[in-house]
PDB file of N, H, CA, C and O in Angstrom:
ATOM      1  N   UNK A   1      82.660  66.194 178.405  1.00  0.00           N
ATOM      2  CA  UNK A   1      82.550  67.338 179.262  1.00  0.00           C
ATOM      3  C   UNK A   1      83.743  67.326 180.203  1.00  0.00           C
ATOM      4  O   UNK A   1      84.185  66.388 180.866  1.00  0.00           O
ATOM      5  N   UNK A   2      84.158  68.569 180.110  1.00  0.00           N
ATOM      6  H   UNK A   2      83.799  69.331 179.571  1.00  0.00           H
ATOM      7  CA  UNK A   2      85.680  68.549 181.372  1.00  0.00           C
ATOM      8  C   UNK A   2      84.787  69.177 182.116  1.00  0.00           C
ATOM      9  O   UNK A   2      83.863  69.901 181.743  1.00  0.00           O
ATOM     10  N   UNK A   3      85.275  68.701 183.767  1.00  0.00           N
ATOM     11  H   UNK A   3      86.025  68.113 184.069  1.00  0.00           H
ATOM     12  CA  UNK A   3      84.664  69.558 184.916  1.00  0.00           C
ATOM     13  C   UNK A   3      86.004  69.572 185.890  1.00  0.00           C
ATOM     14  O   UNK A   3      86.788  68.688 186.236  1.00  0.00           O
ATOM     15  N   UNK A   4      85.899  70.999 186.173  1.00  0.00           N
ATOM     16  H   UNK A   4      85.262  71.717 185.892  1.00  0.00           H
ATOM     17  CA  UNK A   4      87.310  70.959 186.874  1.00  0.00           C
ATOM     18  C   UNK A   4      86.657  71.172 188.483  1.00  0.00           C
ATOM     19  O   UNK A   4      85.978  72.151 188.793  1.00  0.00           O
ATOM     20  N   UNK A   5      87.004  70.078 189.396  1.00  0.00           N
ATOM     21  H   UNK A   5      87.556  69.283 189.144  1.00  0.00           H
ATOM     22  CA  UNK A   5      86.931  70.257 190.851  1.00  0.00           C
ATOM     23  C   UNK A   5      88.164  70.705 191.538  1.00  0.00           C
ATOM     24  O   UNK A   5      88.089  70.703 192.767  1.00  0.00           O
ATOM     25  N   UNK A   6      89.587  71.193 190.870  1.00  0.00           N
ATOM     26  H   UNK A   6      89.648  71.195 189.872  1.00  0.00           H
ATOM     27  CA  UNK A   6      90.308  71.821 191.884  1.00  0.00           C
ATOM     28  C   UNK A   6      89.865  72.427 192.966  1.00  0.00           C
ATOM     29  O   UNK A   6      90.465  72.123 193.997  1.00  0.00           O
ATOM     30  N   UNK A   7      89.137  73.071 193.046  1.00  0.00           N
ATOM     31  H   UNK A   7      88.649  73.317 192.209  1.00  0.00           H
ATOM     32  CA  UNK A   7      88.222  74.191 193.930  1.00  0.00           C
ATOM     33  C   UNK A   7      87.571  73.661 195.259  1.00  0.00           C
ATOM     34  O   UNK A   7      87.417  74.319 196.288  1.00  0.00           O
ATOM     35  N   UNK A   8      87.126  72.003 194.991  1.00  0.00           N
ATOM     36  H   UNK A   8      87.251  71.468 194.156  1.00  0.00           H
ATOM     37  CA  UNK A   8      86.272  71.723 195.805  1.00  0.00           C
ATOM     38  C   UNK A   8      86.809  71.569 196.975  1.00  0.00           C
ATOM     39  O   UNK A   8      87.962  71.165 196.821  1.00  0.00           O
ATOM     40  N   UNK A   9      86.531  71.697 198.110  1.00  0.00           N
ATOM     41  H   UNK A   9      85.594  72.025 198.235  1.00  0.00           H
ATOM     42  CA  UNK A   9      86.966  71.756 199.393  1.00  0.00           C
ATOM     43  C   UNK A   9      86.021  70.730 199.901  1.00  0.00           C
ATOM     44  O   UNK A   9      86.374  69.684 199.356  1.00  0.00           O
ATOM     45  N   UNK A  10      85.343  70.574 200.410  1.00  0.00           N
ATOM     46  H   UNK A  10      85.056  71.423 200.852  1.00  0.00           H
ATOM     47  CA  UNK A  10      84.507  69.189 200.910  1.00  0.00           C
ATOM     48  C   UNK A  10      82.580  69.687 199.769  1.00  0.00           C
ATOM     49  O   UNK A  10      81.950  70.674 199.389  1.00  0.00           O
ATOM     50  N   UNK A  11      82.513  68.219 199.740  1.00  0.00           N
ATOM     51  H   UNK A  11      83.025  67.418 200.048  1.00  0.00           H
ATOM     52  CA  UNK A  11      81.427  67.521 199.003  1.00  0.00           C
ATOM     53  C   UNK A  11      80.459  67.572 200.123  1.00  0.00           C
ATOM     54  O   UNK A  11      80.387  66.694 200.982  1.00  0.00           O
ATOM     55  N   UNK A  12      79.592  68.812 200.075  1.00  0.00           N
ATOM     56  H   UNK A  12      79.651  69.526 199.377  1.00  0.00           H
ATOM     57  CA  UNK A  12      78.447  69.130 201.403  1.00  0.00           C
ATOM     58  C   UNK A  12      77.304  68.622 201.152  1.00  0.00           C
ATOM     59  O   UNK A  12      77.357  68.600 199.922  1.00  0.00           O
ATOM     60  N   UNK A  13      76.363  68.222 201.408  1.00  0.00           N
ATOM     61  H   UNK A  13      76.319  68.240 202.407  1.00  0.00           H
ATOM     62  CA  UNK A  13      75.329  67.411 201.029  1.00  0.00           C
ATOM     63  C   UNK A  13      74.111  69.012 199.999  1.00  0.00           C
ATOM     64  O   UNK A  13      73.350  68.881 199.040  1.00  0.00           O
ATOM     65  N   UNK A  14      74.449  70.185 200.737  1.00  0.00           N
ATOM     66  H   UNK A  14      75.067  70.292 201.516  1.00  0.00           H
ATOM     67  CA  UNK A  14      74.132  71.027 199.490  1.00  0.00           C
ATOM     68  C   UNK A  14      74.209  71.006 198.088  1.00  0.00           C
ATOM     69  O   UNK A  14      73.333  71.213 197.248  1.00  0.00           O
ATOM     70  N   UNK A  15      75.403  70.720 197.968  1.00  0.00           N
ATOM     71  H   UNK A  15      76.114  70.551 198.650  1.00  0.00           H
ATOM     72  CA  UNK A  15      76.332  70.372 196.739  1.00  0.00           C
ATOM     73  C   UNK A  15      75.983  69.337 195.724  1.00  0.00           C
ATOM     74  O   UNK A  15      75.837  69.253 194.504  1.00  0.00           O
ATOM     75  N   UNK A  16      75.911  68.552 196.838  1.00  0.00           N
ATOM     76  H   UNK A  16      76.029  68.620 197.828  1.00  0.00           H
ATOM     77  CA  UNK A  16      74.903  67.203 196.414  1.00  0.00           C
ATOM     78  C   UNK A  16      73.899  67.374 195.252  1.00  0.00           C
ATOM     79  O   UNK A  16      73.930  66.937 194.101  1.00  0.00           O
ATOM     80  N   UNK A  17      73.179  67.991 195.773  1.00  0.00           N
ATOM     81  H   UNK A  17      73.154  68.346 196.708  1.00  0.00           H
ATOM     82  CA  UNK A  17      71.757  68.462 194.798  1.00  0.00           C
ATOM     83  C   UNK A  17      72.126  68.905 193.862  1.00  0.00           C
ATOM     84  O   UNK A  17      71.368  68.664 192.922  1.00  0.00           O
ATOM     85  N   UNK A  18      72.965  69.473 193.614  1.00  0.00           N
ATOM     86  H   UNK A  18      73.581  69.669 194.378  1.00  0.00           H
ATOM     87  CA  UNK A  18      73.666  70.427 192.554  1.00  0.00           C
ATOM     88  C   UNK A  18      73.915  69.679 191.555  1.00  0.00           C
ATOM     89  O   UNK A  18      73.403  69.808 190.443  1.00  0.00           O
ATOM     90  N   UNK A  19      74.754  68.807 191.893  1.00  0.00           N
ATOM     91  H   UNK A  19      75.170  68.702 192.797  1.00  0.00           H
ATOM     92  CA  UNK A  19      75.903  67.782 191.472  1.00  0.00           C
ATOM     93  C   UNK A  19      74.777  66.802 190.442  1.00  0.00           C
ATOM     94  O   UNK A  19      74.773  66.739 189.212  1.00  0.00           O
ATOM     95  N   UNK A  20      74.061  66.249 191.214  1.00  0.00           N
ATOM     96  H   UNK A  20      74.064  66.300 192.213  1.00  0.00           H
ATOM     97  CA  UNK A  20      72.775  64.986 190.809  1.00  0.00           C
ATOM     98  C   UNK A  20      72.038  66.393 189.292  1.00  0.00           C
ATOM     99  O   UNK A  20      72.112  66.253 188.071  1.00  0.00           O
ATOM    100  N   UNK A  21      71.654  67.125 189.785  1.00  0.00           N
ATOM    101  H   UNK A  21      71.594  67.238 190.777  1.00  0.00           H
ATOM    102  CA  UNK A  21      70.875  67.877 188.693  1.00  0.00           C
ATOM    103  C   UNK A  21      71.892  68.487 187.277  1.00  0.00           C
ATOM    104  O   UNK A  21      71.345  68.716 186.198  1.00  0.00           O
ATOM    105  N   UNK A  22      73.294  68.680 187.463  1.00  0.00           N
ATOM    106  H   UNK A  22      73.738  68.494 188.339  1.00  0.00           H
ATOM    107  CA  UNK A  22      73.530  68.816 186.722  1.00  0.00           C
ATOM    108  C   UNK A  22      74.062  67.685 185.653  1.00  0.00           C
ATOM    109  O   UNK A  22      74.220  67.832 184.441  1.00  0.00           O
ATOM    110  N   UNK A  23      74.327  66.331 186.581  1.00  0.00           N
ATOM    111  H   UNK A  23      74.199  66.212 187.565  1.00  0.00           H
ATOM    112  CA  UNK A  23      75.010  65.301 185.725  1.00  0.00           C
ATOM    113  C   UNK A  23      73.351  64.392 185.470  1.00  0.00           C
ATOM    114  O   UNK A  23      73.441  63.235 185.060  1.00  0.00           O
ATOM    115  N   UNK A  24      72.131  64.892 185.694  1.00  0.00           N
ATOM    116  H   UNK A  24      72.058  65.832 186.027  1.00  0.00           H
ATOM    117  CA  UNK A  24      70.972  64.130 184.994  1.00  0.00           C
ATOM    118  C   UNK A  24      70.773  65.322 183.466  1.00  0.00           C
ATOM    119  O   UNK A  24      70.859  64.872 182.324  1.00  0.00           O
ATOM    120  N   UNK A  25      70.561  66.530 183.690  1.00  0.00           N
ATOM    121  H   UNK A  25      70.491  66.896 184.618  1.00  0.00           H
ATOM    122  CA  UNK A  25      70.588  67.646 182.512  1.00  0.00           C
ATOM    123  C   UNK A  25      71.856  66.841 181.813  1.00  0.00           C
ATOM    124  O   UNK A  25      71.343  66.385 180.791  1.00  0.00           O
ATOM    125  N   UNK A  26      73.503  66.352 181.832  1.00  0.00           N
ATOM    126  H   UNK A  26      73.920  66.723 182.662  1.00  0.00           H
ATOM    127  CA  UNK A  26      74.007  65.819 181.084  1.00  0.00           C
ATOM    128  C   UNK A  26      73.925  64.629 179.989  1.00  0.00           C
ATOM    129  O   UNK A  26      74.365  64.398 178.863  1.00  0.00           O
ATOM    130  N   UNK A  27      73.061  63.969 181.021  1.00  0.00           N
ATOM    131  H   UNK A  27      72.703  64.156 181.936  1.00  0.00           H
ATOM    132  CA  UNK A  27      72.783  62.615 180.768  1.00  0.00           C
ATOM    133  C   UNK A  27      71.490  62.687 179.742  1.00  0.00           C
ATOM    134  O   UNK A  27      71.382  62.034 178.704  1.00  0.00           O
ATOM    135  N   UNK A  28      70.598  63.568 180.235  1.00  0.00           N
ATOM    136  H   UNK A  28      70.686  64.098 181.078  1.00  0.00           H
ATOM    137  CA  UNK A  28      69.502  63.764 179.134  1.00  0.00           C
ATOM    138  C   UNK A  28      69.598  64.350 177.710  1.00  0.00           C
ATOM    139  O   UNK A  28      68.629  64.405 176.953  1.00  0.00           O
ATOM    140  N   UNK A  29      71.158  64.895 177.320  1.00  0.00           N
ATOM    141  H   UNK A  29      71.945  64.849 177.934  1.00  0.00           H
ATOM    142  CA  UNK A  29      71.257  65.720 176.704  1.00  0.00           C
ATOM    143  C   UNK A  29      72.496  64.834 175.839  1.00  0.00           C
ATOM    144  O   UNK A  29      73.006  65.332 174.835  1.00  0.00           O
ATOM    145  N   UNK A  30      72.900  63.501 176.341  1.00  0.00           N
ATOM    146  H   UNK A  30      72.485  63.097 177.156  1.00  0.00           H
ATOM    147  CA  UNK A  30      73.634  63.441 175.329  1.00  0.00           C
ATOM    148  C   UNK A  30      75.006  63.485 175.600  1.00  0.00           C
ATOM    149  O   UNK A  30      75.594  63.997 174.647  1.00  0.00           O
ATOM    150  N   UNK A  31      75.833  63.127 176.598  1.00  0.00           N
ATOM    151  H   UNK A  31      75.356  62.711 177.372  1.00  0.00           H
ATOM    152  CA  UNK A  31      76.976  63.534 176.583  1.00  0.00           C
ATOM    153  C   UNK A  31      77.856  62.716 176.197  1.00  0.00           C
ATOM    154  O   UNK A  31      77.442  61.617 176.564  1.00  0.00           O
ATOM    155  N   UNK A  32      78.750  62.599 175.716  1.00  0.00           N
ATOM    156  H   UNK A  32      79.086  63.492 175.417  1.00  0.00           H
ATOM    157  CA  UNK A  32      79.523  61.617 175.695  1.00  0.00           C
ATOM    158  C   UNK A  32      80.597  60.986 176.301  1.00  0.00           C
ATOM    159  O   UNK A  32      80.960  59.868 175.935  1.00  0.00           O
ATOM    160  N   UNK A  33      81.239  61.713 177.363  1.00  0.00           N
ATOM    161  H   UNK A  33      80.944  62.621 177.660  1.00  0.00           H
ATOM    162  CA  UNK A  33      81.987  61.221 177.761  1.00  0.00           C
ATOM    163  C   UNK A  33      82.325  62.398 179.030  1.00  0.00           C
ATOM    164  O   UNK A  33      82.237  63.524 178.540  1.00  0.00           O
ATOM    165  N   UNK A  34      82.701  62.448 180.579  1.00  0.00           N
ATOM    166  H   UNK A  34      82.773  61.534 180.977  1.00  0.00           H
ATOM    167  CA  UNK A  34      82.608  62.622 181.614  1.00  0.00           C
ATOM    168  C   UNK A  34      84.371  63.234 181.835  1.00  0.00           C
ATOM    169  O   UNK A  34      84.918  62.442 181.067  1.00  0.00           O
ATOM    170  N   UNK A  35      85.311  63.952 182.287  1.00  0.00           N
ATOM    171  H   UNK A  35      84.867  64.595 182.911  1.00  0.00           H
ATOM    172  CA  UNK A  35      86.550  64.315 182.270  1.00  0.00           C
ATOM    173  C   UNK A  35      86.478  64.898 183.760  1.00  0.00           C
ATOM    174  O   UNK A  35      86.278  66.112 183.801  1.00  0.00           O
ATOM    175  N   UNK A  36      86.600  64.274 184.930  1.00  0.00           N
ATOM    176  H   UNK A  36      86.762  63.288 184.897  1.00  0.00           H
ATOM    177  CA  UNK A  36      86.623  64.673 185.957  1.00  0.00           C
ATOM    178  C   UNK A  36      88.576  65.090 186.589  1.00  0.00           C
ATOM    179  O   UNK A  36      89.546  64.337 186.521  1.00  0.00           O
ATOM    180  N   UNK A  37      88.496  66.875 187.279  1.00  0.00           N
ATOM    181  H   UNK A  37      87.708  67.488 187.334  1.00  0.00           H
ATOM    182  CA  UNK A  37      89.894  66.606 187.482  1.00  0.00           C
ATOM    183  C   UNK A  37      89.794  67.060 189.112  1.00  0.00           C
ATOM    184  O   UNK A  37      89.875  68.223 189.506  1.00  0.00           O
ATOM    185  N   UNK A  38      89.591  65.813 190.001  1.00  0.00           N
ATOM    186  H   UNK A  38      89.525  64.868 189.680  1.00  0.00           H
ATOM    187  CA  UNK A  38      90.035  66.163 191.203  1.00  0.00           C
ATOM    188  C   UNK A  38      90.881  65.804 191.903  1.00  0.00           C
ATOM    189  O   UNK A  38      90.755  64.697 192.427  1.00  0.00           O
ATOM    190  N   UNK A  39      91.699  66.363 192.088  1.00  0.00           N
ATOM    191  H   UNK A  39      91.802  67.262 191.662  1.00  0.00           H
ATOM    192  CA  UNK A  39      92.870  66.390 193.046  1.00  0.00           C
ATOM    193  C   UNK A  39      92.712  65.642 194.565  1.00  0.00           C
ATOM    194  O   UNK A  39      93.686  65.746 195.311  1.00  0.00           O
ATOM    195  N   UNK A  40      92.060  65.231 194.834  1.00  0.00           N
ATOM    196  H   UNK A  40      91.268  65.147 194.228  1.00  0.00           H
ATOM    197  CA  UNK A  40      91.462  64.805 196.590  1.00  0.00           C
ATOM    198  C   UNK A  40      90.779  63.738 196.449  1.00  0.00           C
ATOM    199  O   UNK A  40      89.571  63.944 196.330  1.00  0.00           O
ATOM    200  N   UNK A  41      91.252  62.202 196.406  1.00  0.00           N
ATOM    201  H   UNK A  41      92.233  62.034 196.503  1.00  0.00           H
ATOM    202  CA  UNK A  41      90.876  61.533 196.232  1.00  0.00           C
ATOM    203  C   UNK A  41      89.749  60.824 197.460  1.00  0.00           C
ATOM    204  O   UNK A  41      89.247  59.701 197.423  1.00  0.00           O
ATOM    205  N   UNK A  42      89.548  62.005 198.622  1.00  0.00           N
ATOM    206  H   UNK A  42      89.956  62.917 198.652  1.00  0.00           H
ATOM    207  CA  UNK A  42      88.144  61.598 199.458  1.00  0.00           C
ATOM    208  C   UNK A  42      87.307  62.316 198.422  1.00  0.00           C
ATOM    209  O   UNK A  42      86.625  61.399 197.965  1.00  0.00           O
ATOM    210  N   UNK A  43      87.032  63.195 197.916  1.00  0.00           N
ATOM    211  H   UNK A  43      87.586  63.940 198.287  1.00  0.00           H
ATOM    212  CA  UNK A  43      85.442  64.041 196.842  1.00  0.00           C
ATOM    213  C   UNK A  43      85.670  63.086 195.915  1.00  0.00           C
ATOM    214  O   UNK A  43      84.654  63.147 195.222  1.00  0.00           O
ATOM    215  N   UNK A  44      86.415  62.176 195.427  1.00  0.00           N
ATOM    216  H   UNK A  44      87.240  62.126 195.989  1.00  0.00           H
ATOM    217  CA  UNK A  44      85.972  61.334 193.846  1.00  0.00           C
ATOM    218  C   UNK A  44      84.819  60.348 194.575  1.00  0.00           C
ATOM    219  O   UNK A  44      83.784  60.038 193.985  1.00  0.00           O
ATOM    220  N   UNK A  45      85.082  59.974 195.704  1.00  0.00           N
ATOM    221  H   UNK A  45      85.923  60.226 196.183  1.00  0.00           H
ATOM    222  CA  UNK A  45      84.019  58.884 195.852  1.00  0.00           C
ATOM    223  C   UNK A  45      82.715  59.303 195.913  1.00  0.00           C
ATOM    224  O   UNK A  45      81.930  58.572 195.310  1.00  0.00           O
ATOM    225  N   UNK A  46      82.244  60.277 196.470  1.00  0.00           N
ATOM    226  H   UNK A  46      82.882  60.871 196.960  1.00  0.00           H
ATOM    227  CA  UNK A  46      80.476  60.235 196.184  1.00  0.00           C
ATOM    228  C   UNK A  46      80.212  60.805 194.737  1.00  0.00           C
ATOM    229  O   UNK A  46      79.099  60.850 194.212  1.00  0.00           O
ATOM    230  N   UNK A  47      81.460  61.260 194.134  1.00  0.00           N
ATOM    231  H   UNK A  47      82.364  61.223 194.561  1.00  0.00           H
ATOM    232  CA  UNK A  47      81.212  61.606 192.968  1.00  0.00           C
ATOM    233  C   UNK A  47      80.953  60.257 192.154  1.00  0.00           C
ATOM    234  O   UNK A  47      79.938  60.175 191.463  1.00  0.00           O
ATOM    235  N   UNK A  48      81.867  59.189 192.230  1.00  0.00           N
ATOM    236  H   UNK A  48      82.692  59.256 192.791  1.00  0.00           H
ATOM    237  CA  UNK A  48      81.708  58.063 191.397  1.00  0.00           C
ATOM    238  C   UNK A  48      80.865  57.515 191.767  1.00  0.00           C
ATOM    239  O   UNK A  48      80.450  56.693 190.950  1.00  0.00           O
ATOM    240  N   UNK A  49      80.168  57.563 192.977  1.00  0.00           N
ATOM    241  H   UNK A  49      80.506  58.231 193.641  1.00  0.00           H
ATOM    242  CA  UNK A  49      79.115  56.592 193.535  1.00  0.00           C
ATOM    243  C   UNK A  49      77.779  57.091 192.781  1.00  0.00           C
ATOM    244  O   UNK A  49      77.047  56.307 192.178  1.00  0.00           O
ATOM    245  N   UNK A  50      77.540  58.464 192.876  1.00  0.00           N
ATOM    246  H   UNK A  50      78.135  59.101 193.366  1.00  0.00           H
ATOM    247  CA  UNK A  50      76.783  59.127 192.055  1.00  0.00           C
ATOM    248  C   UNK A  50      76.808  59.018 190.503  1.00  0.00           C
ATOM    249  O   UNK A  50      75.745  59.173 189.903  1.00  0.00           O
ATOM    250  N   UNK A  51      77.903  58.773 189.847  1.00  0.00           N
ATOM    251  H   UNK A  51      78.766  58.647 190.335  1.00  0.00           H
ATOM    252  CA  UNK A  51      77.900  58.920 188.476  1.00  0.00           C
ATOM    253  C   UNK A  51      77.234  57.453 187.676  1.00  0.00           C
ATOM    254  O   UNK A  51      76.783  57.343 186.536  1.00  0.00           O
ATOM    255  N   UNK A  52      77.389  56.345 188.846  1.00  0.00           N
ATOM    256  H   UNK A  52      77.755  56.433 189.772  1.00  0.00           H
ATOM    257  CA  UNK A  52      76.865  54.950 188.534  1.00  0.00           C
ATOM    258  C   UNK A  52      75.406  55.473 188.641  1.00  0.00           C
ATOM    259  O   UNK A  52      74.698  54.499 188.385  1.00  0.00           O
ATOM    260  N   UNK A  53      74.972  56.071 188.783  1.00  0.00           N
ATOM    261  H   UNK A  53      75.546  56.862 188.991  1.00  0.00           H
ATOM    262  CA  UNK A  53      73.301  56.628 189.201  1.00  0.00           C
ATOM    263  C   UNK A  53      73.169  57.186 188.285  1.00  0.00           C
ATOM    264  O   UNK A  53      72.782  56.332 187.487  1.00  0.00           O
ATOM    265  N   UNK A  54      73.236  58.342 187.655  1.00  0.00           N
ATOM    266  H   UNK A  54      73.551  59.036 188.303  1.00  0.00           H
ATOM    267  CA  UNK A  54      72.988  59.249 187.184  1.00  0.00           C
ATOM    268  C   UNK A  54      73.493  59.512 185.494  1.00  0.00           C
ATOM    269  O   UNK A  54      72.899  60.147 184.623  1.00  0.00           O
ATOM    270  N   UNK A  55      74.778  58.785 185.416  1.00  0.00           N
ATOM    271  H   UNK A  55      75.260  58.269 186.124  1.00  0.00           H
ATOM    272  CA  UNK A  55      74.912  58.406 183.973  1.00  0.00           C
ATOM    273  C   UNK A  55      74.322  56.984 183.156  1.00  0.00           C
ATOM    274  O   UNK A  55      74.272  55.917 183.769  1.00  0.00           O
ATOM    275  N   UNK A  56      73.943  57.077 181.907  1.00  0.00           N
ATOM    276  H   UNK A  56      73.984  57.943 181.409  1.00  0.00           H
ATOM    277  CA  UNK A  56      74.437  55.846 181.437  1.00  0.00           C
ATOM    278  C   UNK A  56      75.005  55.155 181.478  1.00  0.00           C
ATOM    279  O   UNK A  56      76.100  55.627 181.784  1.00  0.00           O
ATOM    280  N   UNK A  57      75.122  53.340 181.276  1.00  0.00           N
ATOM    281  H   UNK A  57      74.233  52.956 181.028  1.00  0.00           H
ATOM    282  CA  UNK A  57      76.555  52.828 181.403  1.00  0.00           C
ATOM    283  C   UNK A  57      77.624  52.829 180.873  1.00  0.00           C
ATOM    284  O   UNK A  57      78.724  52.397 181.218  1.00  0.00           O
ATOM    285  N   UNK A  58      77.121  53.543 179.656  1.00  0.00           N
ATOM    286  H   UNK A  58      76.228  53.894 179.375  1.00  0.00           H
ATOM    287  CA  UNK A  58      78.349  53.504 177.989  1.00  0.00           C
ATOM    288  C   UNK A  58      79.047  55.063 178.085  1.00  0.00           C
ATOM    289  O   UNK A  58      79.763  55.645 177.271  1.00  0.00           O
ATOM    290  N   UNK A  59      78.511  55.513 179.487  1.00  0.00           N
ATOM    291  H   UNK A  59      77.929  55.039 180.148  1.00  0.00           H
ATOM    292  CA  UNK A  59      79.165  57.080 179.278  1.00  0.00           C
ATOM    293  C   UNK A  59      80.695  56.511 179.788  1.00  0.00           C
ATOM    294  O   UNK A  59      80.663  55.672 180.688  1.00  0.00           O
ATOM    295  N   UNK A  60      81.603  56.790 179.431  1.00  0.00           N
ATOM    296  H   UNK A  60      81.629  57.472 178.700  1.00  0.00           H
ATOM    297  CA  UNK A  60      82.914  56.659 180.135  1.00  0.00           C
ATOM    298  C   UNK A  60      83.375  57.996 181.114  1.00  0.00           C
ATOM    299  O   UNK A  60      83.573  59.137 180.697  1.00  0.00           O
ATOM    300  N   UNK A  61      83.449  57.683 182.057  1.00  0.00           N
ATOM    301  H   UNK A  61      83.288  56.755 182.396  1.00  0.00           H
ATOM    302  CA  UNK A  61      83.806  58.409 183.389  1.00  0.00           C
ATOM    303  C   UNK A  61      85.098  58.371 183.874  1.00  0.00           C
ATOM    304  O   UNK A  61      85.304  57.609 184.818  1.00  0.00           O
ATOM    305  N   UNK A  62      86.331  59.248 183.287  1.00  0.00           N
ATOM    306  H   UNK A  62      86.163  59.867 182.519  1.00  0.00           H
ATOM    307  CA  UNK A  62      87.409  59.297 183.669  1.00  0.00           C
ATOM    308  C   UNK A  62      87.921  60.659 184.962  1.00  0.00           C
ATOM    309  O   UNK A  62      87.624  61.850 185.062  1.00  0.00           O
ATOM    310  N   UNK A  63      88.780  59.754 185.762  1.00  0.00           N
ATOM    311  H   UNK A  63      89.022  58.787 185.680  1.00  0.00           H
ATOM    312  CA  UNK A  63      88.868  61.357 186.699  1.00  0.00           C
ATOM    313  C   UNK A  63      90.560  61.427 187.046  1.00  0.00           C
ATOM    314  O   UNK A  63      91.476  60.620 187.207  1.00  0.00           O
ATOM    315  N   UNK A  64      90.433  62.441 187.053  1.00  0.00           N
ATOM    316  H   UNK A  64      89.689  63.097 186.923  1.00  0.00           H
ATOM    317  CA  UNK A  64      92.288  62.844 186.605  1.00  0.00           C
ATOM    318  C   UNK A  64      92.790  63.690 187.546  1.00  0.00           C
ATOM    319  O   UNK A  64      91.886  64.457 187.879  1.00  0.00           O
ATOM    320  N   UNK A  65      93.948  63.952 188.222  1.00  0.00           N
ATOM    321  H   UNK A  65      94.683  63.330 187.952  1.00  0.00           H
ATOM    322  CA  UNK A  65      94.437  64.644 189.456  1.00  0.00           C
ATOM    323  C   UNK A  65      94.959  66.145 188.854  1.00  0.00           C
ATOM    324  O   UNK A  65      95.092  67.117 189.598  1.00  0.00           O
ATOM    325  N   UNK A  66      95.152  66.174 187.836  1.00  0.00           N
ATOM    326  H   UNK A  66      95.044  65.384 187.232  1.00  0.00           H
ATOM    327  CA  UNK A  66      95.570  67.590 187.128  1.00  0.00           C
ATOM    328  C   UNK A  66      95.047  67.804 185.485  1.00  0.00           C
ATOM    329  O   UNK A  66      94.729  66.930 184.679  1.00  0.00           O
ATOM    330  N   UNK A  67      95.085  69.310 185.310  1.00  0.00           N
ATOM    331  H   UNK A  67      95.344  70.020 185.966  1.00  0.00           H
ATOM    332  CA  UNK A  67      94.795  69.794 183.985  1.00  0.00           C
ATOM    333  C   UNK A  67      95.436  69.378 182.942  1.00  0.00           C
ATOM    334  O   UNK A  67      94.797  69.294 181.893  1.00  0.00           O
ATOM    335  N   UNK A  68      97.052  68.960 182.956  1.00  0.00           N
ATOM    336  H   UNK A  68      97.571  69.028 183.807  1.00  0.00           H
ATOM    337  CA  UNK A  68      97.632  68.851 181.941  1.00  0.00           C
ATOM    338  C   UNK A  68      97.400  66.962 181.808  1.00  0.00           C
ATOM    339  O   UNK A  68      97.324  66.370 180.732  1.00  0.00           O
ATOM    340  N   UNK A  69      97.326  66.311 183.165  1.00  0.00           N
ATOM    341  H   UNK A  69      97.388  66.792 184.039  1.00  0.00           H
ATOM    342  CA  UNK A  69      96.163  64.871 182.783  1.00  0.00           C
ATOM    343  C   UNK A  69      95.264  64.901 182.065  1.00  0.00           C
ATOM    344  O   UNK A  69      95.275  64.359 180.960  1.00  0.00           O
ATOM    345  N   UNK A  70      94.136  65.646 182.619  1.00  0.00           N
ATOM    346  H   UNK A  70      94.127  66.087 183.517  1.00  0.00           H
ATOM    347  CA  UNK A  70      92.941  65.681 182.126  1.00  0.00           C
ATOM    348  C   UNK A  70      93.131  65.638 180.342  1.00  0.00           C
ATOM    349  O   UNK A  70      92.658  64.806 179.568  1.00  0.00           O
ATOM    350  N   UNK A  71      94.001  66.856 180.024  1.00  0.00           N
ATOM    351  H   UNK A  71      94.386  67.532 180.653  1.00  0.00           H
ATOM    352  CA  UNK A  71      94.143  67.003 178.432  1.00  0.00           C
ATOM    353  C   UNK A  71      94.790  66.180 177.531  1.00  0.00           C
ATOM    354  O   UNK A  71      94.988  66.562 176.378  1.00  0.00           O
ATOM    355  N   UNK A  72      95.234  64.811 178.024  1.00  0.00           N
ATOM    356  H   UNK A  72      95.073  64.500 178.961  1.00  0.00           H
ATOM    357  CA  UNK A  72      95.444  64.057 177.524  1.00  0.00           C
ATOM    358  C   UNK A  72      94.188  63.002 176.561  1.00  0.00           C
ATOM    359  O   UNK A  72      94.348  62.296 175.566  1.00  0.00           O
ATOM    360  N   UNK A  73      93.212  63.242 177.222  1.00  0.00           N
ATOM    361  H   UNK A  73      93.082  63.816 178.031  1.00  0.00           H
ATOM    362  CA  UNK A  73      91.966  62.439 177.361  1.00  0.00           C
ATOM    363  C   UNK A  73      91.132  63.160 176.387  1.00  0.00           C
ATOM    364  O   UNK A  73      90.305  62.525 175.733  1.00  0.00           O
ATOM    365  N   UNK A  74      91.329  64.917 176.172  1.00  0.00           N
ATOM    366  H   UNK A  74      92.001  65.433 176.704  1.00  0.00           H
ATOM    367  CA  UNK A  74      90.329  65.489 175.137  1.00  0.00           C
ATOM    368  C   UNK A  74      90.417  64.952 173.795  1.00  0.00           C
ATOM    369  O   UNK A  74      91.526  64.443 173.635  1.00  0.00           O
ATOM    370  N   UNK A  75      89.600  64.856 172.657  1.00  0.00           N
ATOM    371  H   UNK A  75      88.698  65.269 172.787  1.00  0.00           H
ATOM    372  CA  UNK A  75      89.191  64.487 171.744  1.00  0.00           C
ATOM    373  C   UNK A  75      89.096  66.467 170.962  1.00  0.00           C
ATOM    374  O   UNK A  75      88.377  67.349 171.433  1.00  0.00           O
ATOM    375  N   UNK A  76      89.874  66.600 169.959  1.00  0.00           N
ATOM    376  H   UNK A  76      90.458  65.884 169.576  1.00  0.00           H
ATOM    377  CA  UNK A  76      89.888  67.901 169.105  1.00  0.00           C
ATOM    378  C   UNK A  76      88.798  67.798 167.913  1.00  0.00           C
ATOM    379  O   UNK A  76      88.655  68.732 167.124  1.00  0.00           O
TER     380      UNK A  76
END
């Protein structure tokens, strides 16, 4: 799954909820592998702190500062 956080401006505890429900729907469903691209290396941390929660351990969780990073990592 690519998820692009360019956008994010601060990690609000609203967000939060969001965040947890959509990466457990991932996790229940099978994902294989996590493609995070945020640019702001203060939002990766509750993101990674969260992803030790909420993923499997065999999911691999990569997070990348740009798009043309990130696409190094896709699988065709």
């Amino acid at each position: 799954m690519l998820c692009d956080l360019t956008a994010l401006e601060e990690f609000s505890h609203p967000a939060k909820a969001h965040f947890r429900a959509v990466m457990d729907l991932c996790n229940e469903n099978g994902v294989a592998k996590i493609i995070r691209i945020i640019p702001d290396p203060l939002n990766n941390f509750g993101l990674t702190l969260m992803a030790h929660i909420h993923y499997d351990s065999h999911i691999p969780v990569l997070t990348c500062k740009t798009l043309q990073e990130a696409s190094k990592h896709l699988s065709v």
